[in-house]
N, C-alpha and C positions, 0 to 999 in steps of 0.2 A: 656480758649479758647473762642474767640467770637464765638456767635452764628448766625452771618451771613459770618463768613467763615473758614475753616479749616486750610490751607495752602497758605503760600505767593507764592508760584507758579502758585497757581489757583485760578480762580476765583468761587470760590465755594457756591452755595446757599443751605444756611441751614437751613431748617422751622419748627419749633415744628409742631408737629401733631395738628390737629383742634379737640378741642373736645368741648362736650356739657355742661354747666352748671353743669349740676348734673353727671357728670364725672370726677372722682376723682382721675384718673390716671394720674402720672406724667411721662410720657418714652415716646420716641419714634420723630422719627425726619424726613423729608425727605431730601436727598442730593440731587440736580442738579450743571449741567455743571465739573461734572466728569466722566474722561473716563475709566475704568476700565480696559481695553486692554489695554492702553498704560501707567499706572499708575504709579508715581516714589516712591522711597523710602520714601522721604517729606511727599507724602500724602498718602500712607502708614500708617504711625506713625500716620498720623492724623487721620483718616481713624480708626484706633485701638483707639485710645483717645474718640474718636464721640463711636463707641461701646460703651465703658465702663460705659460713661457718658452718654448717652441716653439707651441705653439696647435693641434698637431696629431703627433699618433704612433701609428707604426703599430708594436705589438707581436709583434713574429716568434713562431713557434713554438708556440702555444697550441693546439694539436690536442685536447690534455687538458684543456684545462679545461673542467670541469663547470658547467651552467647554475646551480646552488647558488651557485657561487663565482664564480661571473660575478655573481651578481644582490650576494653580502657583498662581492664588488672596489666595485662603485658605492657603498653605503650607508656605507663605509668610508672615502670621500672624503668625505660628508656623512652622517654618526652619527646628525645631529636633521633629518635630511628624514624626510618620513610613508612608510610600509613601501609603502603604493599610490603608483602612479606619478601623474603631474598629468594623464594621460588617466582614470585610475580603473581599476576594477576590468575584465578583457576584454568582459564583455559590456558595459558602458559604452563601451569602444575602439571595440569591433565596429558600437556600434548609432551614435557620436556621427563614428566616425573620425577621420581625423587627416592628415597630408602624404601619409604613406608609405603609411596603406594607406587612402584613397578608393580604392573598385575593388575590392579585395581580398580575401580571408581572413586571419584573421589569430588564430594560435593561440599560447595560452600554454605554455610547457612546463609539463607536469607539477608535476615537483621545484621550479620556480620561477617561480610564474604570470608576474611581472613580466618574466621575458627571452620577447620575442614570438619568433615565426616569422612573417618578411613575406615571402615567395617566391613562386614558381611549381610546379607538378607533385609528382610522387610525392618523397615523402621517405624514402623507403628502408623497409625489414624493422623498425626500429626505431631511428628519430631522435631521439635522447632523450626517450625516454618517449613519443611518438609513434608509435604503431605502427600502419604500411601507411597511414597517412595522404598523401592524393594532395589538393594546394592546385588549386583548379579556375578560380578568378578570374583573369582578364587583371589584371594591374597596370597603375593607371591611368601615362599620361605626358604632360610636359608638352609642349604644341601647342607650336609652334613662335612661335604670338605671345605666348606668357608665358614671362615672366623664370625661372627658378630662384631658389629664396627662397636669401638670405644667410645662411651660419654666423655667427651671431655668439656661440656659444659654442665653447669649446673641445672637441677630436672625438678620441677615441682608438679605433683600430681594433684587434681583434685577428685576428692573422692566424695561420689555423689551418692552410694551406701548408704542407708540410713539408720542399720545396725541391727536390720529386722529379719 
């Protein structure tokens, strides 16, 4: 796979991560000029190949993408995983918790139970299907005598920035 583009359908820009000198990690990449709402099979595949081989991407410019298709981008990597996540249904999340939200609240959107909300405070007039809903719980953190648990799966971010 070239490393300045993924798929001949798109024009796709792919930058290893900037790191310092005495930085000795090799992973991690950023994607631009993909759209993730409207993404085809092709990049897709590529899309999962950039995973594997970098272990980590951050996807620029996703402002638009819709919790729907955030929730068919995941199931679209894996077609035969179960539609409920391995935490289950939210009020199973809510009552059994998990890393991210001990401490928390933690809300499903609307249009796509499976993409949580893990935050803090007011979410706005209307946060995707969320409306006037204000997150009350401190989020838990970790003390300073415990580790941070390891990634040991691969982590794509999207980054809904818009550069402004």
């Amino acid at each position: 796979m070239s490393s300045n583009s993924l798929s001949p359908q798109q024009s796709l820009v792919v930058t290893p991560m900037a790191k310092t000198a005495s930085e000795k990690h090799d992973f991690g990449t950023v994607i631009e000029n993909l759209d993730l709402e409207n993404i085809d099979d092709a990049s897709i595949q590529a899309l999962a190949e950039a995973i594997w081989m970098h272990k980590l991407l951050v996807v620029k410019g996703q402002q638009k993408l819709s919790p729907i298709k955030e929730w068919e981008l995941a199931t679209r990597f894996d077609p035969e995983a179960t539609l409920v996540t391995p935490h289950g249904d939210l009020k199973t999340f809510n009552s059994q918790g998990g890393l991210l939200s001990r401490g928390r609240d933690v809300y499903g959107v609307p249009e796509a139970e499976n993409v949580r909300i893990i935050g803090k405070g007011y979410q706005g007039k209307d946060h995707v299907g969320l409306k006037n809903t204000t997150i009350l719980k401190e989020p838990a953190h970790f003390g300073t005598t415990t580790s941070c648990p390891t990634i040991t799966s691969p982590l794509v971010i999207l980054d809904s920035n818009d550069g402004t």
